[in-house]
N, C-alpha and C positions, 0 to 999 in steps of 0.2 A: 475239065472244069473243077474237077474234087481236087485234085493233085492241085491248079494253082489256089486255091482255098485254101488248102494245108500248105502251104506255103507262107501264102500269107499271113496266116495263123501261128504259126512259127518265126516269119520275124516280127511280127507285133509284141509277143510273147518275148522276144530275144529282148528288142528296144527296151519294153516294161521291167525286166528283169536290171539292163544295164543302168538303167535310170535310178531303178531303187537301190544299186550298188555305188553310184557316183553322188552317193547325197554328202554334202560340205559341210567339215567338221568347225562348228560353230564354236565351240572351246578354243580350239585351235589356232581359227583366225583372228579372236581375242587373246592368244595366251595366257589361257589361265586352264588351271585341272578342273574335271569335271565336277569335283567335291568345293567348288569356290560357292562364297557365300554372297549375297546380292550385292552385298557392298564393293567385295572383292571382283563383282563382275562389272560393276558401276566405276571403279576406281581405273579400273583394265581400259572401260571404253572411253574414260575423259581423256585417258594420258595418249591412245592411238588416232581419237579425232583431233584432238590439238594437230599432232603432228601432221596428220594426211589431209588436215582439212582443205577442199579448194580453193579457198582463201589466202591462204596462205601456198600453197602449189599450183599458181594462177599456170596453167596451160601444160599440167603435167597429167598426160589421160591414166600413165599407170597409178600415180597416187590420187587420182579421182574414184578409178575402179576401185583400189581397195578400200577406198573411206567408204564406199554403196559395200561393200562386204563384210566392213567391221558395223555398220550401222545397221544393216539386214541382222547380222547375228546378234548384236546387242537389241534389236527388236524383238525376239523368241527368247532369249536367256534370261531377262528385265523381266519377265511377264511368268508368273508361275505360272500358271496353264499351260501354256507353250512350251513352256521348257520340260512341265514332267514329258507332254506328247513327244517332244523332239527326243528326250532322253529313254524312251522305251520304244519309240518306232523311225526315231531320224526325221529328218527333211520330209520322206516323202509324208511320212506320219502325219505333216502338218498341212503339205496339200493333198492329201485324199481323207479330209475329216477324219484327222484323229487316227488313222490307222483302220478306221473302220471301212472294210469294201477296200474299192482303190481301183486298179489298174484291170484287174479281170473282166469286173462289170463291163469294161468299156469296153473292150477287146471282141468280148461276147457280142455286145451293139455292132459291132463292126458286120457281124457276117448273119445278123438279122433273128438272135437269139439263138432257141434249141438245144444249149444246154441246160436245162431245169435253171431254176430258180437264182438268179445272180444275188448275192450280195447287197444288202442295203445299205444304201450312205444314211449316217445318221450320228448325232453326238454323241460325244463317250458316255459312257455308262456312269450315272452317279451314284455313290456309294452311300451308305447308310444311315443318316442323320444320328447325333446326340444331342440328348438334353441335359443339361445341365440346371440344378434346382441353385438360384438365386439368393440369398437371403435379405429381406431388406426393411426396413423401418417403413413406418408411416411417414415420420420425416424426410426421407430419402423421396417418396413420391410427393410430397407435398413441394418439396423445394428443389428436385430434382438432383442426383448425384451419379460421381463418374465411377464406376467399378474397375479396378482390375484384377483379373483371374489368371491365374497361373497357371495353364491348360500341358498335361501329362497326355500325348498320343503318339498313335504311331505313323512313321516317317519314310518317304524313302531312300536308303541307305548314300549317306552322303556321298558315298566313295562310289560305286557300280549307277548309283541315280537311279536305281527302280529295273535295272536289265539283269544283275543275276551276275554277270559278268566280271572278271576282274580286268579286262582290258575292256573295252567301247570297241575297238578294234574286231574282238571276238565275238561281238555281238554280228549276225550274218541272219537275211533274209533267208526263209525257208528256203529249200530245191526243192519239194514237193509238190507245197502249193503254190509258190509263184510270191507268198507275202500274204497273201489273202487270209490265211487260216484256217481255209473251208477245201474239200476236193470235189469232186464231180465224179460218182462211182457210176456206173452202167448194173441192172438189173433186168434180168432177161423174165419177162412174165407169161412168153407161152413164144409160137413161134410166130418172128415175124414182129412181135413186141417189144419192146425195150425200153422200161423206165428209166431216168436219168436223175440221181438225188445226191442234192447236198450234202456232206456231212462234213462234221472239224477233224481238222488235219489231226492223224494220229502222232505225226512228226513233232510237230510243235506246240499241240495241242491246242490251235486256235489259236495262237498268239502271231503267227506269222515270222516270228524269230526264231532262230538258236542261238545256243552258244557254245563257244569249245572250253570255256572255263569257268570256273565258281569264284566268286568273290571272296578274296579272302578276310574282306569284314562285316560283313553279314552272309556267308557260308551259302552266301545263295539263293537264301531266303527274300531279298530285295528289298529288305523295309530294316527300320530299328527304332528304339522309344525315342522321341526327342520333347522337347516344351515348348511351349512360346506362351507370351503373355497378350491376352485379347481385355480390349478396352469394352467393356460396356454402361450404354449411357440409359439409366432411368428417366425418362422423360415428363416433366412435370405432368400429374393426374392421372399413370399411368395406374392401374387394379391390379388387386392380385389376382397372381394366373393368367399375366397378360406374360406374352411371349414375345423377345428378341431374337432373329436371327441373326447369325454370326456365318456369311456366306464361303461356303468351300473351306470350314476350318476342322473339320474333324477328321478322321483317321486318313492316314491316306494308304492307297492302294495300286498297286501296280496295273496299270490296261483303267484305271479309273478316276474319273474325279473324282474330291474328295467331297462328301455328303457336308451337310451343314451341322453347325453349331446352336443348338436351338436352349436359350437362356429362359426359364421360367420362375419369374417373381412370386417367390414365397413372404409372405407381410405376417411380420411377427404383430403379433398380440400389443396393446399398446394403453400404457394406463390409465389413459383419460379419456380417449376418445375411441369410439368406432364407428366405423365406416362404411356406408350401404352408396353402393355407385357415387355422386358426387357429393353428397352430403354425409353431413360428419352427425354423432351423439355423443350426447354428455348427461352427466348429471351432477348437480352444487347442490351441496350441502349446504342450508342455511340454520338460523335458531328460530324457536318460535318468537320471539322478538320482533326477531327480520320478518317475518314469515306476516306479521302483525303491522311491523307498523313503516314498513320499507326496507328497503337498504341498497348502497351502492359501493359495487367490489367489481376486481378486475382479475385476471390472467394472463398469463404469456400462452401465446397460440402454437401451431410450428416454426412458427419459423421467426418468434421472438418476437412477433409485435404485440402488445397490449391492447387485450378485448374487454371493452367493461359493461359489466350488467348489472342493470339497474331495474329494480322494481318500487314505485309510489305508491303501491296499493297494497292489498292484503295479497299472498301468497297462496293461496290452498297448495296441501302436499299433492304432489306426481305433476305440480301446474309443469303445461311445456312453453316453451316464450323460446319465439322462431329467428335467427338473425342471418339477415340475408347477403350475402357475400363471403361468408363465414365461413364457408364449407371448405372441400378440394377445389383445386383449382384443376377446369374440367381440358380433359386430356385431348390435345388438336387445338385448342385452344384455349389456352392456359391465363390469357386477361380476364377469363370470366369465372366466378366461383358459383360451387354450389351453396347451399345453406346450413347452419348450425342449427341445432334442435336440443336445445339444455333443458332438462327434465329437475325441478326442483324437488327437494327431498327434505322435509320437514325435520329437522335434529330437535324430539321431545326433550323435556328433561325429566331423568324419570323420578326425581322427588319434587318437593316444593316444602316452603317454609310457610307457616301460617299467615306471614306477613304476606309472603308472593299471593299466597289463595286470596286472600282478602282486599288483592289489589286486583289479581283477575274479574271476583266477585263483582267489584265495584264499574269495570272496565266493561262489563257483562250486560250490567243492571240496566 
């Protein structure tokens, strides 16, 4: 019974191994190099559907087959995600989640556990968030505006795509551990006992790969600086200190997603008004005149429409006089404003002529 168990355990293990070797070179069956750019992957798969479409090859099964292979591989290549998975673990990379786990766990299920602890399936690992400080006007949130940044990060290496390698070719599943990353050591705890514990392949060092060459434009290293420009949009009544994420744009790293872009709105200082959640403050200077005996004056708001304020009575100085719609325009739902809150500020004059005293006098009496 042990012997065919170790049998079977060996070609399961055999199958597993053959399978992660026979994975279908997706560049390939587009022709284009591995360092093509989206567009230059885009451009590859109009020109070979045209031609293999079944539409046009009405009852021809071999150019059927290859348009289901050029359309599979333009499905993974198209899609950053997929593509770094594919380009640091292959095919199988993208059916065993990412490269994580895979083919052992199951194999293990096969003969009812007993090896310690299998492999967990699980998403790739996300990488480490940046933030990014913002700068932006009161005007910018009041009327909403579109930013773009010209984001300096790291990339990985166009040429090797994140494997280290200078061929894809020399990129080769472990013999160690099978692809997995992990081996299965035996520890003897007394007699009769025997632990059985996990640990990362010294081989590969957890990565489930090797290779037999260094790239020779990033030396190996699998990454290198590149930019791209990220659009972001201020949303009418958005605060400062409010945060946009900019999903999967920050560093990238090899074996990982790339953490997020995290945009944080810094509101400069601004010289007429400030701002407490959706309501705005001000203060107008008027004359003791105005202040006396009315007056009617206007401004430009943010965003250019003319506000005018008027007072028919007497002014006392610090009066506030509330105007309602005035404010920001409140954020999620930007048809409705909050309120202005203008604080009047009495401009004394600080002489007077005997005539003016003689007229307040009389004005007084």
């Amino acid at each position: 019974m042990g012997t065919t168990v170790l049998l079977l355990f060996c070609l399961a293990l055999y199958s597993f191994v053959s399978f992660v070797e026979a994975g279908k070179d997706f560049y390939k069956i587009l022709g284009v190099p591995r360092s093509s750019t989206e567009n230059e992957i885009k451009k590859a798969f109009k020109k070979l559907s045209v031609k293999l479409h079944p539409d046009k090859n009405p009852g021809d099964a071999e150019a059927k087959s290859k348009y289901q292979e050029v359309s599979a591989a333009y499905e993974v290549l198209s899609d950053p995600e997929k593509r770094r998975v594919y380009d640091q673990y292959g095919e199988e990379g993208l059916k065993n989640d990412h490269g994580n786990s895979g083919g052992w766990g199951d194999i293990f299920d096969l003969f009812g556990g007993g090896f310690g602890n299998k492999p967990k399936r699980g998403e790739m690992k996300k990488g480490a968030s940046q933030t990014i400080e913002l700068q932006a006007t009161l005007e910018d949130a009041y009327n909403g505006r579109d930013f773009e940044v010209l984001q300096k990060r790291q990339i990985l290496c166009s040429h090797c795509r994140g494997t280290g390698a200078d061929d894809p070719n020399d990129v080769q599943t472990c013999k160690v551990c099978g692809g997995t990353g992990v081996r299965i050591q035996e520890q003897k705890l007394g007699p009769g006992f025997v632990q059985r514990v996990q640990t990362t392949c010294n081989e590969c060092g957890g990565k489930g790969k090797v290779s037999k060459s260094i790239c020779s434009k990033c030396k190996g290293t699998k990454v290198q600086t590149g930019e791209q420009l990220l659009t972001v949009f201020i949303e009418k009544g958005m605060p400062d200190g409010h945060e946009i994420v900019s999903n999967s744009d920050a560093d990238e790293v090899p074996g990982e997603e790339p953490g997020d872009v995290i945009f944080k709105i810094v509101m400069a200082p601004h010289d007429r008004f400030t701002r407490k959640g959706n309501d705005l403050y001000m203060t107008q200077k008027i004359t003791l005149l105005e202040a006396l005996v009315g007056f009617t004056t206007t401004f430009s708001h943010l965003d250019g429409h003319k506000v005018t304020l008027e007072r028919n009575s007497i002014t006392p100085p610090s009066y506030v006089q509330t105007l309602t719609g005035e404010g920001m325009p409140i954020h999620g739902n930007s048809l409705n404003f909050g309120k202005l809150y203008v604080t009047y500020v009495v401009d004394f004059p600080k002489t007077l002529t005997e005539e003016q005293k003689e007229g307040f006098r009389k004005l007084l009496s």
